[in-house]
C-alpha positions, 0 to 999 in steps of 0.5 A: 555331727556337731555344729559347734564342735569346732574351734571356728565357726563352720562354713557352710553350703545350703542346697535346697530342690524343687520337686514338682509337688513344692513351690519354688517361694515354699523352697526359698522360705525353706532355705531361709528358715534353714539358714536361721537354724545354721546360725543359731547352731553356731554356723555361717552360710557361705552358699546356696543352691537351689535345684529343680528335679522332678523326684529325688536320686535314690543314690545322692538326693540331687544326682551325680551332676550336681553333687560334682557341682556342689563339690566345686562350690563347697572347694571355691568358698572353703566351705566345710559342710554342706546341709540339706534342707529335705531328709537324706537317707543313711546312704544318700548322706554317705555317697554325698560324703564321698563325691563333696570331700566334707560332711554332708548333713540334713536339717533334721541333724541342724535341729537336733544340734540346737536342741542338744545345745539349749536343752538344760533339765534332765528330761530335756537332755535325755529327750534330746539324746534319745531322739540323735540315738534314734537319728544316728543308728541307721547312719552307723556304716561307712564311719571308717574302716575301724567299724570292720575290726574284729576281735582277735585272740584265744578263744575269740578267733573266727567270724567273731563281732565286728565293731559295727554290731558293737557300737550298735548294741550299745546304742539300742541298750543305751536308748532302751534305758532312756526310754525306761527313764522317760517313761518314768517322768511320763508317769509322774506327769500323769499322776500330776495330770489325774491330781489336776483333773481331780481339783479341777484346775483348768489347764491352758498351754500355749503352743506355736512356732519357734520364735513366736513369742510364747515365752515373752507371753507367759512373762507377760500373763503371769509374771513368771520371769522365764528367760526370754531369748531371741533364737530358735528352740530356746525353750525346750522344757515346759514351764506351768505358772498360775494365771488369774482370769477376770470372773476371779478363778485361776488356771494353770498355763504351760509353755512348750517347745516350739514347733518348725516346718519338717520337725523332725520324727524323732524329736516328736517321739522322743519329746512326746512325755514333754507334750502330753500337757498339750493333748491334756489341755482344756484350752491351746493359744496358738501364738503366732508371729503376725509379722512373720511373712509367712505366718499361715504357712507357720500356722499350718505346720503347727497344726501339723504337728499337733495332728501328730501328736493327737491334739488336734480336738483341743480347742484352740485360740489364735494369738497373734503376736508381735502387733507392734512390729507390724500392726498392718499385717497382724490384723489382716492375719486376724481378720481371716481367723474367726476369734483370733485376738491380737496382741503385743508380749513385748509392749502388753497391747491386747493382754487384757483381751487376750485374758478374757477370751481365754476366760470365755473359751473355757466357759463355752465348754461348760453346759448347764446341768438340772442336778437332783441330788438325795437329801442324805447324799450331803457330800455330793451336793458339796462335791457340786458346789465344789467343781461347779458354779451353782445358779439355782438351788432348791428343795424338793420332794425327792431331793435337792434340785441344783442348776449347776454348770459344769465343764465335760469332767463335771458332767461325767461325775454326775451323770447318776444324778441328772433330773429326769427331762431335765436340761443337760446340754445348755450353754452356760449364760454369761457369767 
């Protein structure tokens, strides 16, 4: 189902539940969010309903009662869908249909419509694609009578295939081969990914919710001139540009798509080639809106997400966002995060400080290394002086000893060549 498919903009019903283990303020929010995402498909909200219920109906998520209560409301306002904020279940979805009279959607198929709108790559739309495939097979049944035919025919007479198992081959042979071609990118992305390692470009991404900014702040680190667009999931595809650190060296820094409360699992699995330069980074800067009013809550779904997709260990940075629409607020969200810096992407207040702790935090993971490397191994010791910042350097009986620091893939490398009771741990000084 598409929101925007329509010669009209929809109208449409939203229906959030309190169960006992949510917050009615965390459900309200919810619906909140909700009717953003409604209005960044190209829909209105006509309606909202909020009900209480000590677990969910196995038959139509909110019970018979109130699914007869929503149908008159959805019939009083005109409405033409009426969208969950939890998950519904194939047969939830379809019982619903029938008691409303109308289309009957969860967030999950909201968020996967904005996504299929805004995606503009080819890896974006496969992606995208492969994760409404994944959504829609288990939703097959119950689309009309037309999915019971069978075929007819000499030589096709009998129990033949009905055109429910059709329709269902031919989407799994058609996410197979979307699955074969992400692979492929994601290959690609490796190879890209061992030809940094090796030149040892660090690499920074920056990750948040959606709408918090991180696109206005890559425009504003690196000049990279992305388009900037104040609507949800507007970047879908990751963009890499250079930026220059204050002790002179560069590193390349990537934006992602953004995060959401309740993102969909097959978003996540579909987009995790797209997020694999998360998990690789050296360095994440959480942008987060210091305005929004609840910004923990979006922080805490954030780092959900990155526990999903095993980024939970890269070291993070909090950026808080957005100082000039409310400065009160920004710095109380800074002051109970240890680190965090505070900015502006939109005024450039605080990018100066936000530069250099980047710059820090990828010095803090560097340690000093005592090196002892053999007069005839010359190579080697260039190799140091290439991934390393040499501090001291002087001849001796067995080689040349180096004090060196270096990053985690440095130490790695000349692990064979660390002195003997010599220091390999330090934290490097101030450079």
């Amino acid at each position: 189902m598409t929101l925007i498919d329509r010669r009209f903009r929809e109208r449409i019903v939203l229906v959030g539940v309190v169960f006992p283990w949510a917050s009615g303020s965390t459900v309200d929010a919810g619906l909140d969010e909700l009717g953003l995402l409604v209005g960044t498909a190209g829909a209105d909200v006509v309606g909202r309903v909020v009900q209480r219920r000590q677990s969910p109906d196995p038959a139509t998520f909110v019970g018979q009662g109130k699914a007869h209560e929503l149908h008159e409301l959805a019939e009083t306002v005109d409405a033409d869908t009426v969208v969950f904020d939890d998950e519904l279940t194939p047969a939830q979805q379809r019982n619903l249909e029938k008691i409303l009279g109308r289309t009957a959607i969860d967030r999950t198929a909201v968020i996967l419509d904005i996504f299929a709108q805004n995606a503009r790559s080819q890896e974006g739309k496969a992606q995208v694609e492969l994760a409404m495939l994944r959504y829609r097979l288990p939703r097959l049944r119950g689309r009309g009578h037309q999915l019971s035919q069978q075929a007819g025919g000499i030589g096709t007479r009998g129990p033949g295939e009905t055109q429910l198992e059709v329709d269902r081959r031919r989407l799994v042979r058609r996410m197979t081969a979307l699955e074969v071609e992400l692979r492929h990118v994601a290959s690609t992305r490796r190879t890209q990914a061992r030809w940094r390692e090796r030149s040892r470009q660090r690499t920074v991404s920056l990750v948040g919710y959606t709408n918090a900014g991180k696109s206005t702040l890559l425009n504003a680190l690196t000049d990279a001139d992305v388009v900037v667009a104040d609507r949800l999931f507007s970047t879908l595809d990751p963009r890499t540009r250079r930026l220059a650190l204050p002790g002179g060296e560069t590193v390349l820094v990537s934006d992602t798509v953004g995060f959401v409360r309740k993102l969909p699992h097959q978003l996540v699995e579909a987009f995790r080639s797209t997020l694999e330069v998360v998990c690789e980074a050296d360095l994440l800067v959480h942008v987060v809106d210091g305005s929004a009013e609840d910004a923990e809550a979006q922080i805490d779904a954030v780092r959900d997400v990155l526990g999903e997709i095993g980024a939970q260990d890269v070291p993070e940075l909090l950026a808080v966002n957005k100082v000039d629409r409310d400065a009160s607020s920004a710095a109380v969200l800074a002051s109970v995060h240890a680190g965090a810096v505070v900015v502006s992407a939109r005024t450039g207040d605080g990018l100066d400080g936000l530069v250099g702790a980047i710059g820090d935090r990828l010095r803090a993971a560097d340690t000093v290394v005592d090196l002892v490397v053999p007069f005839e191994r010359g190579d080697v010791l260039a190799a140091v002086h290439r991934e390393g910042e040499v501090m001291t350097e002087e001849h001796g009986e067995d080689g040349t000893a180096v004090r060196v620091v270096l990053d985690a893939a440095g130490r790695a490398r000349f692990a064979g060549y660390v002195a003997a009771g010599g220091t390999a741990g330090d934290a490097p000084p101030d450079l």
